[in-house]
BAPADREN-374648 format. One record per residue: x, y, z of N, C-alpha, C, O in turn; residue in three letters. Coordinates in steps of 0.05 Angstrom, whole numbers, padded with zeros to 5 digits, always signed. Layout:
// BAPADREN-374648
XYZXYZXYZXYZALA;...
END
This chain:
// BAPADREN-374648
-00317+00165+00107-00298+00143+00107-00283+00141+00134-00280+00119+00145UNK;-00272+00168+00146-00260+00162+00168-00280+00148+00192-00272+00130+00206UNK;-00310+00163+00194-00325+00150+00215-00326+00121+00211-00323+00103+00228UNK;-00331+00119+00182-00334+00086+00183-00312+00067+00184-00318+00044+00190UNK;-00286+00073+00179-00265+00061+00191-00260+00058+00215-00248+00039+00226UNK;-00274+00088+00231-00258+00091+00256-00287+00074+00274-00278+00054+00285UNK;-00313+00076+00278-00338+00058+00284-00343+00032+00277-00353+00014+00291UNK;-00334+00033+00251-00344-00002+00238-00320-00022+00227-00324-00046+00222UNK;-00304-00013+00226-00283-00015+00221-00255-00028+00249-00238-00046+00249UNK;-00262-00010+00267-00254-00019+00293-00223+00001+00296-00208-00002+00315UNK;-00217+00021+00274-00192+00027+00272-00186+00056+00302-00200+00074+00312UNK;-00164+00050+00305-00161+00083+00325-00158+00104+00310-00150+00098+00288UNK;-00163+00125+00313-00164+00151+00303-00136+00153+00283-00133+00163+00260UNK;-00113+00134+00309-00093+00152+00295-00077+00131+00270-00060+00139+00255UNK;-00086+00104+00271-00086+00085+00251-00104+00096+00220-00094+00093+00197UNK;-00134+00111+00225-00142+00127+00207-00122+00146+00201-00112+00143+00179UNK;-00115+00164+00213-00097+00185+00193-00073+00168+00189-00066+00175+00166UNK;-00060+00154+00196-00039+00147+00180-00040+00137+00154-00026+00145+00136UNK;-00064+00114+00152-00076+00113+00129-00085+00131+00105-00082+00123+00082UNK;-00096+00158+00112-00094+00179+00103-00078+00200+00099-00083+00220+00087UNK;-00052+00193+00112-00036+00212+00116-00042+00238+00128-00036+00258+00116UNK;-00050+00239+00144-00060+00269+00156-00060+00271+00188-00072+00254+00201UNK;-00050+00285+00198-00051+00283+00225-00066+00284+00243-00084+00300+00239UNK;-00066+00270+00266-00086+00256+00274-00116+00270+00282-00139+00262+00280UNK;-00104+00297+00294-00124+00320+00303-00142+00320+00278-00166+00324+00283UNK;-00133+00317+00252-00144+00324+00231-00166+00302+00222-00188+00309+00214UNK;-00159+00273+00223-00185+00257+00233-00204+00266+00248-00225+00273+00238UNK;-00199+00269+00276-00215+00276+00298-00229+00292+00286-00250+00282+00279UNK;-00227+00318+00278-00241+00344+00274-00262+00320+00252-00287+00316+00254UNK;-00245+00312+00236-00268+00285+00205-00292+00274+00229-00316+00275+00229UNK;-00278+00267+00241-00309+00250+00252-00328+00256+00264-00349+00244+00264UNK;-00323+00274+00277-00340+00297+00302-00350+00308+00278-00375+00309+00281UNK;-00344+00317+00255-00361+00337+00240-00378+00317+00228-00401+00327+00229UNK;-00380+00286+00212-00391+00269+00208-00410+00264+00227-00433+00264+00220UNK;-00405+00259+00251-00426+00253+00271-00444+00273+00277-00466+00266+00286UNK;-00439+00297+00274-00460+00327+00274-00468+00324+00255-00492+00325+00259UNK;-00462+00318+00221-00483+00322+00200-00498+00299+00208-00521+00307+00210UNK;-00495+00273+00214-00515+00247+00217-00534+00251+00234-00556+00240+00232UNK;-00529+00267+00252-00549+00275+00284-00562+00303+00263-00584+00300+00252UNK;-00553+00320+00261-00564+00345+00254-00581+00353+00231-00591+00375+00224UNK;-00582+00326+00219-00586+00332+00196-00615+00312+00191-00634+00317+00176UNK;-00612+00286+00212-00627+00268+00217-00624+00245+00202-00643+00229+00205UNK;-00604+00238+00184-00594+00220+00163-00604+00188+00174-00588+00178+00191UNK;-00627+00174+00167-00632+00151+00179-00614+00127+00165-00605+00124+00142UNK;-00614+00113+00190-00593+00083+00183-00606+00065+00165-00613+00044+00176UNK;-00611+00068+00135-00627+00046+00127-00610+00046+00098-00590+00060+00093UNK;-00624+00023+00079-00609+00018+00053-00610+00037+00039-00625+00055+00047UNK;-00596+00042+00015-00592+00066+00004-00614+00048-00025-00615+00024-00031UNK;-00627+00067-00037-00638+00052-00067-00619+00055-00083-00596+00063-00087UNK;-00640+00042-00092-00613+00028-00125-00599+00050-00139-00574+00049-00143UNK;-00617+00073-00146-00600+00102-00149-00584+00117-00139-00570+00133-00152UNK;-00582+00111-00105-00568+00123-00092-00533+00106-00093-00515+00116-00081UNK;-00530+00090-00103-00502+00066-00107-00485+00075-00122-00462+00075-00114UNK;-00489+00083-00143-00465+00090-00154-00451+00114-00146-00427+00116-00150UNK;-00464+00134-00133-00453+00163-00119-00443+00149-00095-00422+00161-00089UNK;-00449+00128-00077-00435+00114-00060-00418+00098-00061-00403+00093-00042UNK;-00416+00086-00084-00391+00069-00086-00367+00070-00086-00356+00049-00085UNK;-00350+00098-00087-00325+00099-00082-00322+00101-00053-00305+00088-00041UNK;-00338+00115-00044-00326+00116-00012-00322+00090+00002-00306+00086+00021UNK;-00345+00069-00014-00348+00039+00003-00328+00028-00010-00315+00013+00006UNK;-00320+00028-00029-00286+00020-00041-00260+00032-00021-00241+00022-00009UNK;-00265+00047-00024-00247+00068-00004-00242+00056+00018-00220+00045+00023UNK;-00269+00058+00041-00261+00031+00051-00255+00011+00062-00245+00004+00083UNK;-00264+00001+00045-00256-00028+00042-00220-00031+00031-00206-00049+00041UNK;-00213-00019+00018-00186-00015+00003-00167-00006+00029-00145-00015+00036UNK;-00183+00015+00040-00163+00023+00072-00164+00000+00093-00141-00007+00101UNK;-00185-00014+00104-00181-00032+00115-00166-00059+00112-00155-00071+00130UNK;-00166-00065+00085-00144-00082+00080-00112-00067+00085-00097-00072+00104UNK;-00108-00050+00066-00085-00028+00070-00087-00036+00109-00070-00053+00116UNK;-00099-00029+00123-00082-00035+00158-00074-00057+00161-00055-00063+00174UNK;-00092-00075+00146-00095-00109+00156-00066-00118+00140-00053-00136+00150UNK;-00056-00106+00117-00031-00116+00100-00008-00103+00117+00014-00114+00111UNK;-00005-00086+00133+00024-00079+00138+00004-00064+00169-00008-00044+00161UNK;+00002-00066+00184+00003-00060+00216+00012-00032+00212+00035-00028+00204UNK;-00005-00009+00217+00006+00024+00234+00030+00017+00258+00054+00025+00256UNK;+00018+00000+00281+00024+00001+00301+00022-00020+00305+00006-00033+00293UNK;+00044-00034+00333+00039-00052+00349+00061-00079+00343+00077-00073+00325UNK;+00065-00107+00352+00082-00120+00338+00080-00145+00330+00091-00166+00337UNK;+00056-00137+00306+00053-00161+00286+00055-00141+00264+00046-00118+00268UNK;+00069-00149+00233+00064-00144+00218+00040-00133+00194+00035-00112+00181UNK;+00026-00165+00199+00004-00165+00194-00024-00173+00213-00022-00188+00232UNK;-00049-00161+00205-00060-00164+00217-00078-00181+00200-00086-00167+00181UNK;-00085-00198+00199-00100-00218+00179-00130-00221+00188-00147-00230+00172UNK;-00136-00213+00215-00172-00211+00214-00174-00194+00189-00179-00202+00167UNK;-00171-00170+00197-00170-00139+00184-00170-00158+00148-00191-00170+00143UNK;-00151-00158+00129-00147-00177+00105-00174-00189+00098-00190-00185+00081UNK;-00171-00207+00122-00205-00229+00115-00225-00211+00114-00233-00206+00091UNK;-00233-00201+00128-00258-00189+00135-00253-00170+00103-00270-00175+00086UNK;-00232-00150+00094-00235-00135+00073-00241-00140+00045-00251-00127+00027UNK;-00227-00178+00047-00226-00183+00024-00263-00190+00029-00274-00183+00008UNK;-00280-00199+00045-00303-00214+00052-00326-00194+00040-00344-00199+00024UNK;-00322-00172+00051-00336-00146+00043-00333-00138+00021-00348-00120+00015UNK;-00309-00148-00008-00297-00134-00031-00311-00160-00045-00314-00161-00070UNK;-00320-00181-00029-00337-00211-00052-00360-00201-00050-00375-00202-00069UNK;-00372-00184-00021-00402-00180-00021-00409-00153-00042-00432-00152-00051UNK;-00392-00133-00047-00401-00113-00063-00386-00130-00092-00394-00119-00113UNK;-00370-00147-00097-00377-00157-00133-00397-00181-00130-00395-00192-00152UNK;-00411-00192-00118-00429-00204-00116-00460-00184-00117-00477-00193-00133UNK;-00466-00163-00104-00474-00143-00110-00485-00129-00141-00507-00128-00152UNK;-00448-00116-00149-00456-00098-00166-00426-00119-00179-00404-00117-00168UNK;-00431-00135-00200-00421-00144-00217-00406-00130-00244-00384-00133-00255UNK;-00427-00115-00249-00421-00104-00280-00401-00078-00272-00388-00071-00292UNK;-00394-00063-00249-00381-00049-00251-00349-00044-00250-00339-00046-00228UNK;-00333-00040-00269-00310-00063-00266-00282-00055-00244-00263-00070-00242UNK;-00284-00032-00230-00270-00028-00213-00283-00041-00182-00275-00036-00160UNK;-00302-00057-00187-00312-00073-00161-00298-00089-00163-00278-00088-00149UNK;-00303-00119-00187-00285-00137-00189-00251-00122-00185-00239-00126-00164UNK;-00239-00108-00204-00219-00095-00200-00207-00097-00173-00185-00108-00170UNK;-00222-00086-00154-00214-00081-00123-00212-00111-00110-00195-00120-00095UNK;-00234-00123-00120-00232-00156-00109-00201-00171-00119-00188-00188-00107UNK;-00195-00160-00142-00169-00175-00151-00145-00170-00140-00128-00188-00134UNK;-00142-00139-00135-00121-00128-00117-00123-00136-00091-00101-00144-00085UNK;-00139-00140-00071-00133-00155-00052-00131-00183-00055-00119-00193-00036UNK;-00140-00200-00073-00130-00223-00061-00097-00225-00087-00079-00238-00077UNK;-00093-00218-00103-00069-00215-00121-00043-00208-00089-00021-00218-00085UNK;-00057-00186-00071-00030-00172-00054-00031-00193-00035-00008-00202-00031UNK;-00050-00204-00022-00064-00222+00003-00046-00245-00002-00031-00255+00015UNK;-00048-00251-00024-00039-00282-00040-00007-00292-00031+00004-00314-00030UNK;+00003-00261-00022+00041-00257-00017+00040-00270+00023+00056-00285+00033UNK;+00018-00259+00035+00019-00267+00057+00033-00284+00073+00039-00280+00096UNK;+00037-00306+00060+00053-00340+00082+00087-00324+00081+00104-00324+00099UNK;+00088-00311+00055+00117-00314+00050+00125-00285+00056+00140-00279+00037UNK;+00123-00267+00071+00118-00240+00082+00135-00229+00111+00144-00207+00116UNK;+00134-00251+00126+00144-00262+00155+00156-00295+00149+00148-00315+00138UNK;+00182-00286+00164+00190-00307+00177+00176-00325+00199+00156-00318+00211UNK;+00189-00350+00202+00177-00372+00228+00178-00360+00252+00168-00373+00271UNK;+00193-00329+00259+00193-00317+00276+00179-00291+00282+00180-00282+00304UNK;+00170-00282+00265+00151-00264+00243+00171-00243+00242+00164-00221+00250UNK;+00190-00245+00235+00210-00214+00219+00198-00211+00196+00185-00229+00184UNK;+00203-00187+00189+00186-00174+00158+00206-00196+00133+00223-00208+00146UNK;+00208-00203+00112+00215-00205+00092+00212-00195+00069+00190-00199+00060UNK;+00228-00181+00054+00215-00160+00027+00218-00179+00003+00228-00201+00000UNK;+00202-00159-00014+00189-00184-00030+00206-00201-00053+00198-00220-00067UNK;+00234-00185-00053+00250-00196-00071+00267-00229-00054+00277-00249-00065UNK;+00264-00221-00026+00278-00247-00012+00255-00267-00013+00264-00289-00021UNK;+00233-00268-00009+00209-00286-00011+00217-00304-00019+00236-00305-00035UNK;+00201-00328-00010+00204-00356-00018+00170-00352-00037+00150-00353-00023UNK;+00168-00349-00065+00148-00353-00075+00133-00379-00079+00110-00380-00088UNK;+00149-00402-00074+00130-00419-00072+00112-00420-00047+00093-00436-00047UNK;+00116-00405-00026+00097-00398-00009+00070-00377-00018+00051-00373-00002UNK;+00071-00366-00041+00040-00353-00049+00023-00371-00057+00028-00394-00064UNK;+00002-00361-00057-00022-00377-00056-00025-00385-00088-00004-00377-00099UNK;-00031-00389-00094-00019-00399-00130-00061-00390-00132-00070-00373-00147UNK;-00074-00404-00117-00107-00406-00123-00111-00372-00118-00118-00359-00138UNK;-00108-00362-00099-00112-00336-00097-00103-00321-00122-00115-00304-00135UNK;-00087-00328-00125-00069-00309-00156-00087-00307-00174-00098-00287-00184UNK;-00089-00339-00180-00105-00349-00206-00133-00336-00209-00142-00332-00232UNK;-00151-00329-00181-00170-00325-00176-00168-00296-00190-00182-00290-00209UNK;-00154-00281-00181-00155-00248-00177-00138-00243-00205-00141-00220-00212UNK;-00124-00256-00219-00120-00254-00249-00144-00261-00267-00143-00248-00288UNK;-00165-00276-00266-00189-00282-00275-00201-00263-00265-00198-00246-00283UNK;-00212-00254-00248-00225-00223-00235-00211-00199-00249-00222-00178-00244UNK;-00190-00196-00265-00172-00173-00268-00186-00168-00298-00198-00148-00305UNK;-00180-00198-00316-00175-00192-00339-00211-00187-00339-00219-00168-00353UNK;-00231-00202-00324-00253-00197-00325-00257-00161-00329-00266-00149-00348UNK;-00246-00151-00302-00259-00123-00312-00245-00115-00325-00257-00101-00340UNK;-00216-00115-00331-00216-00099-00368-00227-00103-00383-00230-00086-00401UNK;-00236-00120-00383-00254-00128-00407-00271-00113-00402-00282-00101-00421UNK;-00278-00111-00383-00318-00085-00382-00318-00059-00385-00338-00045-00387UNK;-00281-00049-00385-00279-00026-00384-00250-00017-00384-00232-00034-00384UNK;-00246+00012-00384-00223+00021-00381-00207+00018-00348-00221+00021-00328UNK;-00183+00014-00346-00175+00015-00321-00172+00036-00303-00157+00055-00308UNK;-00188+00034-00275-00191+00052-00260-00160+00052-00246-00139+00044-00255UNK;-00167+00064-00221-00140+00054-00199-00141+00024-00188-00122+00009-00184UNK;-00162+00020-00185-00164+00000-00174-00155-00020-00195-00142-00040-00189UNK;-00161-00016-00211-00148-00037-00241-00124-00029-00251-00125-00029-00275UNK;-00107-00024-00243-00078-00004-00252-00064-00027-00224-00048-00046-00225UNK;-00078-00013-00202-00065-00028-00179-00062-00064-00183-00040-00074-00177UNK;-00084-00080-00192-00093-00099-00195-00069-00100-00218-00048-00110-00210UNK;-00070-00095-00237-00047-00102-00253-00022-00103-00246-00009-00123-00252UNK;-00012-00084-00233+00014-00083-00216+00024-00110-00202+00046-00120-00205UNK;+00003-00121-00186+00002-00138-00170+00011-00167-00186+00026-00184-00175UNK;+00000-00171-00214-00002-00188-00233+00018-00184-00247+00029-00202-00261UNK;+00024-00167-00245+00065-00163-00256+00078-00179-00233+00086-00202-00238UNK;+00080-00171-00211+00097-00188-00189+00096-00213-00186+00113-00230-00181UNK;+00054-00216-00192+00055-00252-00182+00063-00271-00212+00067-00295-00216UNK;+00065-00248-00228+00081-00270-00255+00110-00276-00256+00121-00289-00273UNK;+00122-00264-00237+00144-00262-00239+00155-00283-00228+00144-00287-00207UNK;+00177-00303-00233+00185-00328-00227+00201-00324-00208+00205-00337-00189UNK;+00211-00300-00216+00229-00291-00193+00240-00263-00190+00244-00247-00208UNK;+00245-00259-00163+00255-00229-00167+00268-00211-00185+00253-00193-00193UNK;+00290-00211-00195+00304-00210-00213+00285-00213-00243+00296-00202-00262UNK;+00267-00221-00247+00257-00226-00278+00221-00211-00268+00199-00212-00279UNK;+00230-00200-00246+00193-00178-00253+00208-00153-00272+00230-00143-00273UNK;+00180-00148-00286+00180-00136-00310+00179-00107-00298+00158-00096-00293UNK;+00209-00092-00292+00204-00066-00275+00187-00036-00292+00170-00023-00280UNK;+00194-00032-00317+00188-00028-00336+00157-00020-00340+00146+00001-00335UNK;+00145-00044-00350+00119-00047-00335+00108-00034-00320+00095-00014-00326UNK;+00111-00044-00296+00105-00031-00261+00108+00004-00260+00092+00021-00252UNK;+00131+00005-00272+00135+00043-00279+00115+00053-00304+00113+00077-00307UNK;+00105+00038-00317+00094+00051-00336+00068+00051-00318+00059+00073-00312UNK;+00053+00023-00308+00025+00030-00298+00025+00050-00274+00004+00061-00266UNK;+00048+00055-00263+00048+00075-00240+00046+00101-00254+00028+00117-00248UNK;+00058+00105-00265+00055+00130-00279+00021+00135-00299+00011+00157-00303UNK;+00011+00111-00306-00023+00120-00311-00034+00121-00283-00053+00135-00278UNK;-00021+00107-00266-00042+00121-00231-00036+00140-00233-00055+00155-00236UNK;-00009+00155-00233-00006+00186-00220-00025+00199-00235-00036+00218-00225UNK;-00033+00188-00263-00050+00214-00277-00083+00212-00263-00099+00231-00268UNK;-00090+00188-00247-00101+00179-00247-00116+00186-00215-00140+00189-00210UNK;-00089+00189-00193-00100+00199-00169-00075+00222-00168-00057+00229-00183UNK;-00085+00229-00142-00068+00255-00132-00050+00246-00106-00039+00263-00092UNK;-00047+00211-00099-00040+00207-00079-00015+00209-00081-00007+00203-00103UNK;+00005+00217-00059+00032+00227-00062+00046+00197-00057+00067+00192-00067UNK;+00030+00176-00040+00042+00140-00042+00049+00132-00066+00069+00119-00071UNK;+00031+00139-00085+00036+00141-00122+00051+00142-00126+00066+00122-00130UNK;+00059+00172-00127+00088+00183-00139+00099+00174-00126+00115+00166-00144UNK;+00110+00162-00101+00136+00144-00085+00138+00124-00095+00160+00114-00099UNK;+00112+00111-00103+00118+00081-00119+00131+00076-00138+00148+00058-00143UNK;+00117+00104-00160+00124+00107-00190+00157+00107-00183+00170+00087-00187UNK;+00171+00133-00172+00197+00136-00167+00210+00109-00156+00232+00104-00165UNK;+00202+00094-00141+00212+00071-00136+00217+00050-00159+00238+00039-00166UNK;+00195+00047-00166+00196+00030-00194+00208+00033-00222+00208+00015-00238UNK;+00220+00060-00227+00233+00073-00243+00255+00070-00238+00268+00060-00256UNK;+00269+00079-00209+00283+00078-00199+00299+00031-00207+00318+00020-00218UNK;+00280+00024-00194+00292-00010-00212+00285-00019-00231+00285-00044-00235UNK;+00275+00000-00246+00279-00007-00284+00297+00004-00291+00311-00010-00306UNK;+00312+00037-00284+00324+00053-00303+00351+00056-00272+00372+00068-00276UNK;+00348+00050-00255+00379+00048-00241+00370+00069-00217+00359+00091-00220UNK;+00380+00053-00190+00382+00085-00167+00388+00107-00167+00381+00120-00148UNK;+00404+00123-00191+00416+00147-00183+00396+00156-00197+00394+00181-00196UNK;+00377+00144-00213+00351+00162-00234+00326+00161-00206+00312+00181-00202UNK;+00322+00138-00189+00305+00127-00170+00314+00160-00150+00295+00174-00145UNK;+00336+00166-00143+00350+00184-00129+00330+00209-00141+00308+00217-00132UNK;+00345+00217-00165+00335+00239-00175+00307+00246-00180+00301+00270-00183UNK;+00289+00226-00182+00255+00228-00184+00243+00233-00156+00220+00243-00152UNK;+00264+00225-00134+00255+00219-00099+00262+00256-00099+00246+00273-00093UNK;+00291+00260-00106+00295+00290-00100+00273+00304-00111+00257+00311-00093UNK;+00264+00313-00138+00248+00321-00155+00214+00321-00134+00204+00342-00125UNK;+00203+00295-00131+00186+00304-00115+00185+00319-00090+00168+00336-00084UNK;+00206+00310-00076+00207+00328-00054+00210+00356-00060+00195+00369-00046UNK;+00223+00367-00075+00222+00392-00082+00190+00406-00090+00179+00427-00085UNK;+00183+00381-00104+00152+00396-00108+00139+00385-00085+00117+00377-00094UNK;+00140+00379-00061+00122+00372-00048+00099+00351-00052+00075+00352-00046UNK;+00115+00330-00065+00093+00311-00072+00110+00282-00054+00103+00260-00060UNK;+00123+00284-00041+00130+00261-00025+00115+00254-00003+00119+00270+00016UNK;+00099+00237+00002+00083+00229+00032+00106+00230+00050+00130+00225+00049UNK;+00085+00242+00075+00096+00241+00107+00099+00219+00118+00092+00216+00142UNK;+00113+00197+00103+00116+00161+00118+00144+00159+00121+00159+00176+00111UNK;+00154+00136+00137+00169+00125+00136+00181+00111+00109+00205+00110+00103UNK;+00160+00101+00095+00168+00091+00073+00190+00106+00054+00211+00096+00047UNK;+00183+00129+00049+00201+00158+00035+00222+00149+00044+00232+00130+00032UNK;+00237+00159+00068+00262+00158+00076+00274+00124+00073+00297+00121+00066UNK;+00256+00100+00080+00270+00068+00071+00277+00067+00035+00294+00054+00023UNK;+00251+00092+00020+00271+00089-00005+00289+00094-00009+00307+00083-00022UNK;+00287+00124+00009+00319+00134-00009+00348+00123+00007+00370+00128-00001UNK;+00343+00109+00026+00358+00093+00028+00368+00074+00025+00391+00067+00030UNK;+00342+00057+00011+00353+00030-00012+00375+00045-00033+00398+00037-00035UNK;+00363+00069-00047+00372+00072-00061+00407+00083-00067+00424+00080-00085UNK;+00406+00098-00035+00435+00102-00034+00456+00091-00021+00479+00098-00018UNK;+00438+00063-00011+00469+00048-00003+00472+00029-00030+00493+00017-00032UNK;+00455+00026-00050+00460+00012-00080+00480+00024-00093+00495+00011-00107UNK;+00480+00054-00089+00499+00074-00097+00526+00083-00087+00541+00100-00098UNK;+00530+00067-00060+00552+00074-00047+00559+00095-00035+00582+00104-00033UNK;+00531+00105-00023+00527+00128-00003+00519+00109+00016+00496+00101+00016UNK;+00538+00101+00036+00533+00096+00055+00529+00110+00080+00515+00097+00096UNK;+00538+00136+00087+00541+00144+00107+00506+00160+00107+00491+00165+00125UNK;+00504+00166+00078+00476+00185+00081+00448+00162+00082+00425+00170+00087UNK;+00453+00137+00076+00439+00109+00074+00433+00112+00107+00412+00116+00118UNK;+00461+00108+00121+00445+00101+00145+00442+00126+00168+00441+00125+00192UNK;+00442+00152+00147+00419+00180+00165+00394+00173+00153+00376+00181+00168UNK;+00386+00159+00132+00356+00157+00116+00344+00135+00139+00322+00135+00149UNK;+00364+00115+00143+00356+00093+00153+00336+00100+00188+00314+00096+00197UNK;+00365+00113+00197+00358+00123+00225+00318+00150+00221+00296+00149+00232UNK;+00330+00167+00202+00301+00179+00198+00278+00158+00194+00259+00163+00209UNK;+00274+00138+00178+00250+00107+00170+00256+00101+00206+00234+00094+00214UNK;+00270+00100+00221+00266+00080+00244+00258+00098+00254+00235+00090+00261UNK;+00261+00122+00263+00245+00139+00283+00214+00150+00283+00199+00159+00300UNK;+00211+00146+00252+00187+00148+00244+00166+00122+00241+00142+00124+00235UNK;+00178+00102+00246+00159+00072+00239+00150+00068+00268+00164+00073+00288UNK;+00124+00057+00267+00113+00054+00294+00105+00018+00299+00098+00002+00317UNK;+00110+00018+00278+00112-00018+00272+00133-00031+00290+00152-00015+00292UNK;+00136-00052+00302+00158-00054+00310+00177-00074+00293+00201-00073+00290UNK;+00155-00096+00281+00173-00107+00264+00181-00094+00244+00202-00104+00234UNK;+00169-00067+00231+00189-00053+00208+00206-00047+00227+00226-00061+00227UNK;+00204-00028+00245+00233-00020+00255+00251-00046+00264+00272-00053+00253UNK;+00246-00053+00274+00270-00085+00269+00280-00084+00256+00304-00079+00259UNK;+00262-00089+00218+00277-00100+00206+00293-00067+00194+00314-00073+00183UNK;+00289-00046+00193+00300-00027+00195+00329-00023+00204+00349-00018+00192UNK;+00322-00030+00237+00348-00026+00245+00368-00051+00236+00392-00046+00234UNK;+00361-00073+00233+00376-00096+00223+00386-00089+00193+00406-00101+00186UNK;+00374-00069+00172+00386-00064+00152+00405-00038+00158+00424-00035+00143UNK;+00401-00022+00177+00423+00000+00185+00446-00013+00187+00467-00007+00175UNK;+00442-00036+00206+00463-00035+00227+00483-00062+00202+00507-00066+00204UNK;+00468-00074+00183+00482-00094+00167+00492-00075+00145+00514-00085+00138UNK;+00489-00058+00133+00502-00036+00123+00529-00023+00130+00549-00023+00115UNK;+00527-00009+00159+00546+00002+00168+00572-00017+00178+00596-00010+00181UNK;+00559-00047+00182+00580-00068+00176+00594-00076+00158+00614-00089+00163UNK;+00585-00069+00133+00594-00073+00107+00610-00055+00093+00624-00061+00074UNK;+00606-00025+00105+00625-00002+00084+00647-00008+00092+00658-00022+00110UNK;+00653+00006+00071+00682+00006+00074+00688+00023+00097+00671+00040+00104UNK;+00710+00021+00110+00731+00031+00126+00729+00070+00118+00731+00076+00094UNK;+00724+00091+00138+00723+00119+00129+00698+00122+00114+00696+00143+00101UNK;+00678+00107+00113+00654+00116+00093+00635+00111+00110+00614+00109+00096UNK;+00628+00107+00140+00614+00102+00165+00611+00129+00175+00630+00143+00179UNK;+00587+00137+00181+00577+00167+00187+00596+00170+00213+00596+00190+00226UNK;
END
């Protein structure tokens, strides 16, 4: 997966491990050893038979699911999004359910990107600052995209039990039903996060689940699930970690430790429009406490 992200894909090494979470040396060593089994081994470049597809198909999900993942939120550099990257993922996610139809985490995966894709217009400002998704102007989602990838969704439950990719896809269909911020079904969203966690081992999971718990059942519970993982070592090495727990504790009236979380998310984001809008939520914070409650 990493060669083929990092060769066909067009990604830098170090855009692959962020994606993976792993540091970057630790790609490198991934692909150099990939490129010695393909040479050493003599592995020719041709189609795989019909038997050989289903032992292949998660990795080609994989990704495809990672290349969108860069194309939806930028590692690096200062666009948000990168929307070749999107097109091209979602293009490759019609050619394998056009493909292999009957398998229902193919459609699945097709629904999750265009269900998340669908948020795109309303994502960035006319100046491209980030916008989160509760400020969104939703009459800017694609209403056809939605509709499309909710018909693709309910398709593969119907063929089957839900994978990740169909857990994720549902998630997505909680948000785009939602009329408005305030009335998504948080509830919901924490319950299907919690069948992913059983479901993968990825530690972005558990930050979600805790997030989403966290605005069904209130920040100081969102607090205590963020502490809890960290203690067990299941919190990812992102920026994202530290922007939760600082939603969550300037909601709580921890301001002073909101904007040490904040400053940790900005030194760590390599985006420039997250850090913008980062520092624009620090610095509108520390404007707002009260008097003596400013680090």
């Amino acid at each position: 997966m990493a060669l083929t992200l990092r060769c066909l894909g067009g990604l830098s090494t170090a855009e692959v491990a962020r994606l993976f979470l792993v540091p970057e040396a630790t790609v490198s060593q991934r692909i150099v050893r990939a490129k010695a089994k393909i040479r050493d081994a003599g592995i020719p470049y041709r189609l795989p038979a019909a038997e050989d597809l289903p032992a292949r198909l998660p990795a080609v999900q994989a990704v495809i699911y990672l290349l969108f993942t860069e194309g939806h939120t930028a590692t690096t550099g200062d666009r948000l999004i990168r929307a070749e990257l999107c097109a091209e993922a979602i293009r490759l996610a019609r050619i394998l359910h056009h493909l292999l139809p009957a398998e229902p985490e193919v459609p699945a995966l097709l629904a999750l990107l265009l269900l998340t894709d669908a948020r795109r217009a309303a994502r960035t400002d006319r100046d491209g600052r980030l916008v989160t998704l509760p400020e969104q102007d939703r009459d800017l989602w694609d209403r056809a995209q939605v509709a499309e990838g909710r018909e693709l969704l309910v398709g593969a439950l119907r063929s089957g039990a839900a994978g990740p990719y169909g857990l994720q896809a549902a998630i997505a269909a909680v948000h785009a039903d939602a009329p408005a911020a305030e009335a998504t079904d948080w509830k919901q969203i924490s319950g299907l996060y919690q069948l992913l966690a059983t479901a993968t081992a990825s530690p972005m999971v558990h930050l979600n689940h805790a997030i989403a718990v966290g605005m069904a059942d209130g920040p100081a519970v969102g607090l205590r699930l963020l502490a809890d993982l960290d203690a067990a070592g299941r919190l990812p090495h992102s920026h994202l970690t530290a922007v939760a727990r600082a939603d969550f504790l300037s909601k709580v009236d921890r301001a002073a430790e909101a904007a040490v979380a904040y400053e940790e998310a900005i030194a760590q984001a390599e985006n420039t429009v997250e850090r913008d809008f980062l520092i624009d939520r620090r610095d509108a914070l520390l404007r707002s406490a009260p008097e003596g409650k400013n680090p």
